[in-house]
C-alpha positions, 0 to 999 in steps of 0.5 A, a space after each residue: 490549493 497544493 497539497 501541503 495546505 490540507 489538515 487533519 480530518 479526522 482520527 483514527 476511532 480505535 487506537 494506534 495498536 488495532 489490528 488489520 480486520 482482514 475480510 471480515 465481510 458483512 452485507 450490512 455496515 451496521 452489523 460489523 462488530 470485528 475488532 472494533 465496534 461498528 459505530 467505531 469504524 470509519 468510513 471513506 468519502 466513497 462510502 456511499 458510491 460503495 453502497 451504490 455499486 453493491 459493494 460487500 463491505 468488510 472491516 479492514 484496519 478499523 474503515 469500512 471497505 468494499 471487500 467486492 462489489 457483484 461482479 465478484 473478486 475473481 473477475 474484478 481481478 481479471 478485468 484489472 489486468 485485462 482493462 482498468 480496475 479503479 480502487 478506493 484507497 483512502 484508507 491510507 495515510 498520506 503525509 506530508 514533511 516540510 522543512 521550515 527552512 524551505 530547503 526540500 533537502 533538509 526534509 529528505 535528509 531527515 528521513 535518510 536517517 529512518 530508512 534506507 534509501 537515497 532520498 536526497 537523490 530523488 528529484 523533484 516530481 520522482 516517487 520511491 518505495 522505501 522501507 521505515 525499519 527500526 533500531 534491529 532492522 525490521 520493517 516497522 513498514 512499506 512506504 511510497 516517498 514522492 518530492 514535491 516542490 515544497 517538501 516530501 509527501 509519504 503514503 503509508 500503510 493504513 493499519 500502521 498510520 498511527 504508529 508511523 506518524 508517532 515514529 516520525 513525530 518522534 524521530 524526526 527533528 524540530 526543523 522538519 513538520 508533519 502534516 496530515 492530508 486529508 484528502 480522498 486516495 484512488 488507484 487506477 490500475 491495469 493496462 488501460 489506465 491511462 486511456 481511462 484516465 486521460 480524458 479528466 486528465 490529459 497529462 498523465 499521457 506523458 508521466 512516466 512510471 513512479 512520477 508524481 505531479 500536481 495536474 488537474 483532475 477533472 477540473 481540480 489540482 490533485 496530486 498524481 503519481 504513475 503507481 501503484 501495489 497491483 503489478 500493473 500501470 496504473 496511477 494513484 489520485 490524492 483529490 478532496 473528498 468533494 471531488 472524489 465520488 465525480 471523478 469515480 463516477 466518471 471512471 465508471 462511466 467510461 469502462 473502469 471497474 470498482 474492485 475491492 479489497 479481494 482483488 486488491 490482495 490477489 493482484 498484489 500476491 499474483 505480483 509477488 509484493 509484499 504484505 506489511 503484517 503478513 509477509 513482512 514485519 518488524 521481525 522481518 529484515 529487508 535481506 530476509 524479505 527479498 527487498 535488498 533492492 529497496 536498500 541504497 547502495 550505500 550510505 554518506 561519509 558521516 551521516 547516521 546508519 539506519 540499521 537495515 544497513 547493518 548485520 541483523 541481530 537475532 532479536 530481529 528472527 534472522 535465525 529463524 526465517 528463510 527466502 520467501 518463494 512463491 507457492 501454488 496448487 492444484 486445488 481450488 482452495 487456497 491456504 490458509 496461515 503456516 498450512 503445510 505445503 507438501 512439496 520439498 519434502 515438506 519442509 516448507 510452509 505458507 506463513 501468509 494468507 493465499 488467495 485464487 489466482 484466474 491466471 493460466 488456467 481454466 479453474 482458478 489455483 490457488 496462490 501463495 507466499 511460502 517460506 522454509 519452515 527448516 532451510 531450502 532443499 538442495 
């Protein structure tokens, strides 16, 4: 079965306004009381191979998640880049939007009126980084849209998924339906990704960077595209929960290694991506985040303009916030939120939560995203 067949699993047990946990760790799940109760926290179909591999789980936008396993963040980290790192990511939500007219293009052109990128472009078997903003422009959140035959297929950030599909179920149009797909979502990532991942599945050999195909994976139709949030190759794997915990075994197996939310955070921050919640929001306009190059070029005669699209009001902080840069330190301690940065006369501050990097150095610096506290100096 494709993946527009698959329906809802289950809710989200805390509500559409809970806040993202960030590493809130605890070696015992039946200890974790961070914003939700512990017997309200999810838990993703990896769960047991998590408790298998040692992993450290924490509270992460009300799931249970492997925050490390023993080999610890830095050398998850670096075996990432060095290798293949495999990631547990079902968490996410992934979406499905199919016309009723059977017409992909009405799907698309549907969405064009919530962010603002070219999705009737897109070919089918193409995936693109877009942005849901909101009627001042801000990021209400990040988003990766794949064309498939039958409709488009949206994996969204796991803190916002309710609030997304509420937004979407509101904003779109009757002719367009939304599907959930409950199916389990890994990431391989690094540079030995696709060497890892070829002998389940032979085809990823000839996908190229931010394409998604229906291919079988270790014997099942998943859903897989060339991507990823780490700053590396690698691929995402949309497949069911019955087949996920063999295919990870399997990817263990042959030299991937389980990585947590830890080194998840440090690879994507070492990349200089962007956090939804922490280095963007929905006070945060694509031109003040640095992700112009994630805004169309311009918009179709007549069709309705997303306000990413417009001069940013100041109820969105245009007059407040600054270019973002990037951040480091001689210390072994990274920063914490809005922390003085003592450089530029200080006059700059880390807005976001920084993380070690092992890149470059014997000892590890710490890394961050920093932002004018004021305005840059000359």
């Amino acid at each position: 079965m494709g993946v527009f067949g698959f329906g809802p699993r289950h809710g989200r047990c805390c509500g559409a306004d809970t806040a993202v946990v960030e590493f809130a760790v605890t070696t015992d799940p039946a200890s974790a009381t961070p914003a939700c109760a512990a017997d309200a926290l999810e838990r993703t179909p990896l769960f047991a191979f998590h408790r298998r591999h040692g992993a450290r789980l924490c509270a992460f936008a009300g799931y249970e998640m492997p925050v490390q396993y023993p080999l610890g963040v830095l050398k998850e980290h670096l075996a990432t880049r060095a290798g293949a790192g495999l990631f547990d990511v079902s968490h996410m939500g992934q979406i499905a939007l199919v016309p009723r007219s059977g017409d992909v293009a009405d799907a698309a052109r549907a969405l064009e009126t919530l962010v603002p990128a070219d999705l009737l472009g897109l070919e089918e078997g193409r995936q693109r980084y877009v942005l849901l903003t909101n009627e001042d422009g801000g990021i209400v959140d990040d988003l990766m849209v794949a064309r498939l035959r039958d409709g488009l297929v949206l994996v969204v950030n796991a803190a916002n998924k309710a609030a997304d599909t509420a937004h979407l179920r509101r904003s779109l149009p009757d002719g367009i339906e939304m599907r959930p797909i409950d199916r389990a979502l890994i990431a391989v990532q690094g540079p030995g990704a696709e060497a890892a991942l070829a002998p389940l599945a032979p085809e990823v050999r000839s996908m190229r960077f931010m394409e998604a195909r229906e291919i079988d994976v270790g014997g099942e139709r998943c859903l897989v595209s060339r991507s990823g949030y780490t700053g590396e190759d690698g691929f995402e794997i949309s497949l069911s929960d019955g087949h996920v915990e063999g295919i990870c075994d399997a990817l263990v197996e042959g030299g991937v290694v389980p990585a947590g939310l830890g080194a998840r955070d440090s690879l994507r921050l070492e990349a200089g991506l962007c956090l939804h919640g922490s280095d963007i929001d929905g006070a945060t306009t694509p031109a003040e985040a640095a992700l112009g190059w994630a805004v169309g070029r311009e918009r179709r005669p007549g069709e309705p303009v997303p306000a990413a699209f417009r001069a940013p009001s100041a109820s969105c902080g245009s007059s407040r916030r600054g270019p973002r840069a990037a951040a480091s330190g001689s210390s072994r301690r990274a920063a914490r939120r809005c922390a003085p940065v003592p450089s530029f006369l200080e006059r700059r501050r880390a807005p976001s939560p920084a993380a070690a990097s092992p890149r470059g150095a014997s000892a590890p610096a710490p890394i961050g995203r920093s932002q004018w506290a004021t305005s840059p100096p000359p």
